[in-house]
Structure formats: structure tokens, C-alpha cells
VMD Tcl script that draws the C-alpha trace (Angstrom):
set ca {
  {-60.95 88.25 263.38}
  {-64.46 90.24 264.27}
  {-62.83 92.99 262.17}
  {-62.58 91.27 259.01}
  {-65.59 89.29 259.39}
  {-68.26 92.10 259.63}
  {-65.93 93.79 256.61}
  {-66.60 90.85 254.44}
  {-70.41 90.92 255.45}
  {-71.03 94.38 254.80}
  {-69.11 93.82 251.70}
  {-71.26 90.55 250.46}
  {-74.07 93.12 251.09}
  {-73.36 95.85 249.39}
  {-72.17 93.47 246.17}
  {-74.93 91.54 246.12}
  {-77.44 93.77 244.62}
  {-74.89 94.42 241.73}
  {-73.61 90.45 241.78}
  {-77.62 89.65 240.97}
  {-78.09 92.50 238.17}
  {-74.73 91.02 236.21}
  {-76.24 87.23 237.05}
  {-79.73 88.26 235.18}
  {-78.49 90.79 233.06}
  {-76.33 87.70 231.32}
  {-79.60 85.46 231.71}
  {-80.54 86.48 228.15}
  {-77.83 87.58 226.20}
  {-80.70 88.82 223.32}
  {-81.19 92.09 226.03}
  {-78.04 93.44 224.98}
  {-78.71 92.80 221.30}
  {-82.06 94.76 222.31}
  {-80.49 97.29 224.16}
  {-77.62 98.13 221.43}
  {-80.20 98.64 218.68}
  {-82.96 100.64 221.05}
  {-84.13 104.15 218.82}
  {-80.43 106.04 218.23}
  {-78.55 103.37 219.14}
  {-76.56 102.27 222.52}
  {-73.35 104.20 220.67}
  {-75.28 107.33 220.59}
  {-76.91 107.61 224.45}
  {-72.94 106.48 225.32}
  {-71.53 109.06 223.30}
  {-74.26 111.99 225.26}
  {-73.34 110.43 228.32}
  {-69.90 110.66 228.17}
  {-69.49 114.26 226.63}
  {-72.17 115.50 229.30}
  {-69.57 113.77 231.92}
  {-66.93 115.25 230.14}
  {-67.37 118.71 230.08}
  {-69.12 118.64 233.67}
  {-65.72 117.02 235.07}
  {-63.75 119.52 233.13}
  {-66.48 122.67 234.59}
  {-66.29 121.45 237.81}
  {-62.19 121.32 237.92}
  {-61.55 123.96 236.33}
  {-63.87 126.68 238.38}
  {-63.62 124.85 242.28}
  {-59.30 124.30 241.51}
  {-59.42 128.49 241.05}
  {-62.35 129.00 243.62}
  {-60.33 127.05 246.28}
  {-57.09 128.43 245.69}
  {-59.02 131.74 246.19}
  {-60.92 130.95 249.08}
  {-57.94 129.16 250.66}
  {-54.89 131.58 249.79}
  {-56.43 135.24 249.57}
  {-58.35 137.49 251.47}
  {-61.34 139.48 250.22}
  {-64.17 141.40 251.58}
  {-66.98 139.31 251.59}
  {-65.15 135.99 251.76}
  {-66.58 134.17 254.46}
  {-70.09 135.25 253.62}
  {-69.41 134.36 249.78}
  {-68.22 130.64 250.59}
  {-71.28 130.18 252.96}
  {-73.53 131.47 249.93}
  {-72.09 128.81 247.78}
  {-72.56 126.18 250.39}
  {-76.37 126.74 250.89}
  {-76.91 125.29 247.64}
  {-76.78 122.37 248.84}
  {-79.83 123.25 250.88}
  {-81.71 123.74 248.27}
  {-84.19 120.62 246.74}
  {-82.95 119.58 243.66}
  {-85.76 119.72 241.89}
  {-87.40 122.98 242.21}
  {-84.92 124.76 240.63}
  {-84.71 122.38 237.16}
  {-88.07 124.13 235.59}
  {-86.64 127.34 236.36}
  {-83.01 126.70 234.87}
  {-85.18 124.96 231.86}
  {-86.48 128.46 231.53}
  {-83.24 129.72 231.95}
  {-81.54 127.86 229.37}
  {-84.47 128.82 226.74}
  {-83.30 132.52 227.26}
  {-79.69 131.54 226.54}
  {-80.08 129.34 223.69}
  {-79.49 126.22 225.76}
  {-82.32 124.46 226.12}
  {-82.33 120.80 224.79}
  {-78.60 121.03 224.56}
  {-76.14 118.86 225.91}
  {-73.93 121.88 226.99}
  {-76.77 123.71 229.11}
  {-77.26 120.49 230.79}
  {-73.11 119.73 231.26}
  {-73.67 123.48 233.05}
  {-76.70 122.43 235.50}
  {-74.47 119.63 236.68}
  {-71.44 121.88 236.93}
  {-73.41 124.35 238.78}
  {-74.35 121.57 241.71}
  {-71.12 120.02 242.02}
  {-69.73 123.33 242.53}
  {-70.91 123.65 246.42}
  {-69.53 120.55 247.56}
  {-65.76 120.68 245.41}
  {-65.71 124.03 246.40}
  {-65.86 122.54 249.96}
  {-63.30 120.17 248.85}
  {-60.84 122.15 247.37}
  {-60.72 124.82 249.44}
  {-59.98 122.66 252.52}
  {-57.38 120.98 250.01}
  {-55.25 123.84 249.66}
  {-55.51 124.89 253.08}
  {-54.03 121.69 253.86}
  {-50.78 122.44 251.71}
  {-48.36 124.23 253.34}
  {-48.17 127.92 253.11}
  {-44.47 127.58 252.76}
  {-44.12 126.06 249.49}
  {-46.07 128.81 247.65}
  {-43.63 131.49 249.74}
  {-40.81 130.07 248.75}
  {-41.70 129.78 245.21}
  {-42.95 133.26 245.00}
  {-39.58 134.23 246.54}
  {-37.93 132.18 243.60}
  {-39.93 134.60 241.26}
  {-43.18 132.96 240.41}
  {-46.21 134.99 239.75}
  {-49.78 134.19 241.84}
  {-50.87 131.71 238.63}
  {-47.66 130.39 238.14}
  {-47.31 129.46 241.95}
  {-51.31 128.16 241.36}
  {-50.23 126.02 238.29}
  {-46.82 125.06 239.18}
  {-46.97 124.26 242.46}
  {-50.17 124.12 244.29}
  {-52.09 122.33 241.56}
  {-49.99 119.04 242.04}
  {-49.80 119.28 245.26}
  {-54.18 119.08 245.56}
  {-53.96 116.07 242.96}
  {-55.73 113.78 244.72}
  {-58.57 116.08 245.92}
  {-58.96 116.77 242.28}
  {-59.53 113.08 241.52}
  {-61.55 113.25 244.60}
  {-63.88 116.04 242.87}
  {-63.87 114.81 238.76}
  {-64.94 111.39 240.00}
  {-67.77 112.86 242.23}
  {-68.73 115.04 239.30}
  {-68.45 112.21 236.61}
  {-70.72 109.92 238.88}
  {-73.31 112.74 239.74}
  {-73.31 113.41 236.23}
  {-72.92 110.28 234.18}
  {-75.91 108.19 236.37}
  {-78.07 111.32 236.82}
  {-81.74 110.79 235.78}
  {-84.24 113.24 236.93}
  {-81.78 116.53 234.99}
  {-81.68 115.12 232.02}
  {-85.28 114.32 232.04}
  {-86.74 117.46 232.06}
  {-83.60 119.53 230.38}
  {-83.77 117.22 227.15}
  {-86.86 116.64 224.45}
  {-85.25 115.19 221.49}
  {-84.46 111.04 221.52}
  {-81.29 111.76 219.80}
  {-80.17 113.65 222.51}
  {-81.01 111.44 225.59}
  {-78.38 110.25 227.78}
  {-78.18 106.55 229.24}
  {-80.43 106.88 231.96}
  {-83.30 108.12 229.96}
  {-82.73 105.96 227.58}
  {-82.28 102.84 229.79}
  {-85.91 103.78 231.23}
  {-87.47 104.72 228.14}
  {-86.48 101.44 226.41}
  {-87.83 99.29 229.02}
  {-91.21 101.02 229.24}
  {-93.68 98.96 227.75}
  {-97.88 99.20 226.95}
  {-99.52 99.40 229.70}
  {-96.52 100.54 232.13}
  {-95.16 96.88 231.99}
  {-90.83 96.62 232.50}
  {-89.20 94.77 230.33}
  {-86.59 93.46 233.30}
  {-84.41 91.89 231.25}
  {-83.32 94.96 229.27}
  {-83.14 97.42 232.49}
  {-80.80 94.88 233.96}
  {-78.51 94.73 230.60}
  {-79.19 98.90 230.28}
  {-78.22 98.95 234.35}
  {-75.17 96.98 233.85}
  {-74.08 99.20 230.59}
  {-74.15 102.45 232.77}
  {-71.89 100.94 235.75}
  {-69.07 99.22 234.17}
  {-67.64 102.51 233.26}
  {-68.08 103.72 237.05}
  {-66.70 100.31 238.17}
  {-63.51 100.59 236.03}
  {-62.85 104.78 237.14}
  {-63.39 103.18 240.95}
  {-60.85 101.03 240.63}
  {-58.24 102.46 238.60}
  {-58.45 105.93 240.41}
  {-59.32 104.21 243.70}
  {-55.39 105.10 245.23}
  {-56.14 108.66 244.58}
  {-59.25 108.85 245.52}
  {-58.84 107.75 249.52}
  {-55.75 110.17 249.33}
  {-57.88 112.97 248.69}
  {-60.09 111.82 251.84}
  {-57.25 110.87 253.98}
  {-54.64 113.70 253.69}
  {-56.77 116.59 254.42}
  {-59.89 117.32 251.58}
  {-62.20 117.06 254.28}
  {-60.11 118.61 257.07}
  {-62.63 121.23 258.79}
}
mol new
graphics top color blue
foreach p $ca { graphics top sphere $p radius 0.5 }
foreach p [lrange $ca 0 end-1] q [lrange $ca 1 end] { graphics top cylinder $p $q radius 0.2 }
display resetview
């Protein structure tokens, strides 16, 4: 009885703050009508969002799936040292490196673009589902890749065929980090992009409730906050089975 009691408080806690933006979010229905209308329009700070998400998820899958299966299945000299390279991104601050990758991405053609700024995210996801997938397919056992090799299966087809479903849910595990990092990610986007048309929610949700004098208009942030989380609300929940597989059966084995 304890057990479930202190669930359902730390639960009531950790709703609350989200209960209270949907309660005065829907206090004036006329911030939505505000929001949707806001410089390109609420369509067109979605439709950024979304492809930015997008194309990070699809980066981040794509390159940690192979770099795990590497890391996990082959050995190379270097390896150890490699992974541990990869991993000490994470030790580096966030924002130092953005001016430098703006400068970066002005030498490749990328700066203000949507793309350049799908590939920052891509690039710091990459430590942590690299971490994740490896540890993934280490998890799998080395049988079922044997056994199809022995049934004639080249290395990608044994990668594809039968590895790859196997990992599912530490891929779901990795797009969903990668689509939240991406889709409510402020501060990147901030100092990658310079044209209005290109913003994505978060810059716009803080650039439309900026008023003279530095006042908040707190009836549009709460509509503009409520816009950006129903989307992570409904991937939570419908990839919610997947997602506590990828913790549970071995993603974060050590």
C-alpha cells in the first residue's frame, strides 16, 4: 500500500506542472487563435520542427544501428579507444561548440539550413545511441548471427535480416531520445537559424511571446508550450511498450 501511494504522489507531482499549463493554456482560447497566425504561421514552425526531427531520427538510426553492430560484432584496431572517443562528447558543454559548427556549416553551405541543423543534432545523439546500441547487440545472442551466416547470409544481410529486429526496441529507445532532443531543443536552433521562415517551434514559441519592454505574454507561451508537447505526449504513449523493452532487456547492460 506504501508502494503505490508514494507512486501516485510522485506521479501527481510530476503531472502537475503540465495539468496547470493545459488548465491556463485553455483559459483563453483567443491564444491559440494568436499563436496559429504568429509571423509564418503555426503550420510552418510545425512543418521545420518536424522535418528537423525527422531527418535527425532517421541520422541518428541509421549511423548508431551500423556503429553498434560494428562496435558490438567486429574487431578492429583502435576499437576500444574509438568508442571511448565517441563517448567523451558527451563531456563536452553544449554550447561552446555551436559558434564553431555555425562556422562550420558556413564553409559547407549549411548555415541557416534546416539540414545543417538536423546534422548538429545527429552529431550529439550519436554518443549516447552509440552507447545504446552497441550494448543492444551485445545483448543478442552470438548464435543467431552464426547460424544464419552458416545458412549463407552475408555480414549485411545477417545485420538487416536478423540482428536489426532483434535490437527493435533499443531502436525505439534511440529515435524517441533523438526526436525529443531534437523536436524541444531551443538554444541549437537559436544560434544555427536567422531567417523567421525557418524557425522551429521553440524559437518561435519564445519569439511570439516577447513583448516591448521584455514583458511575456503568458497566455500564448502556455498555448505555444502545450502545441510542442502533445506530439511528445502521443509518441510516449503509443511507443511506451517498446520503449521500457529497450531499457529492460539489455540497452543499458554494461
Amino acid at each position: 500500500m506504501r508502494y503505490y501511494t508514494t507512486l501516485s504522489a510522485l506521479a501527481v507531482l510530476f503531472l502537475f506542472p503540465l495539468l496547470w499549463s493545459g488548465w491556463a493554456s485553455l483559459a483563453d482560447p483567443a491564444d491559440y487563435l494568436r499563436v496559429a497566425r504568429y509571423g509564418e504561421g503555426l503550420g510552418t514552425y510545425a512543418a521545420n520542427s518536424a522535418l528537423v526531427s525527422l531527418m535527425t531520427v532517421a541520422g541518428t538510426l541509421a549511423v548508431s544501428a551500423l556503429g553498434g553492430y560494428a562496435f558490438a560484432c567486429f574487431d578492429f584496431p583502435g576499437k576500444n579507444l574509438l568508442f571511448l572517443t565517441t563517448l567523451a562528447v558527451l563531456m563536452v558543454p553544449y554550447a561552446t561548440i555551436l559558434i564553431p559548427l555555425y562556422v562550420l556549416l558556413g564553409h559547407l553551405g549549411l548555415q541557416n539550413s534546416l539540414v545543417g541543423l538536423a546534422l548538429v543534432f545527429v552529431m550529439f545523439q550519436l554518443p549516447f545511441a552509440l552507447y545504446m546500441m552497441r550494448n543492444a547487440f551485445e545483448a543478442v545472442p552470438r548464435e543467431l548471427g552464426e547460424a544464419a551466416q552458416v545458412d549463407g547470409c552475408g555480414t549485411f544481410r545477417v545485420f538487416a535480416r536478423v540482428l536489426l529486429p532483434a535490437v527493435r526496441p533499443g531502436l525505439v529507445t534511440v529515435g524517441l531520445f533523438a526526436f525529443l532532443a531534437s523536436w524541444n531543443d531551443f538554444f541549437a536552433p537559436l544560434i544555427l537559424l536567422n531567417d523567421g521562415a525557418s524557425f522551429t517551434l521553440p524559437v518561435a514559441v519564445v519569439s511570439m511571446t516577447q513583448h516591448t519592454f521584455g514583458a511575456v505574454d503568458y497566455g500564448m507561451l502556455q498555448a505555444g508550450v502545450m502545441v510542442m508537447a502533445v506530439p511528445c505526449l502521443i509518441l510516449f504513449v503509443v511507443l511506451q511498450r517498446h520503449y521500457v523493452r529497450g531499457f529492460m532487456s539489455g540497452a543499458l547492460r554494461g
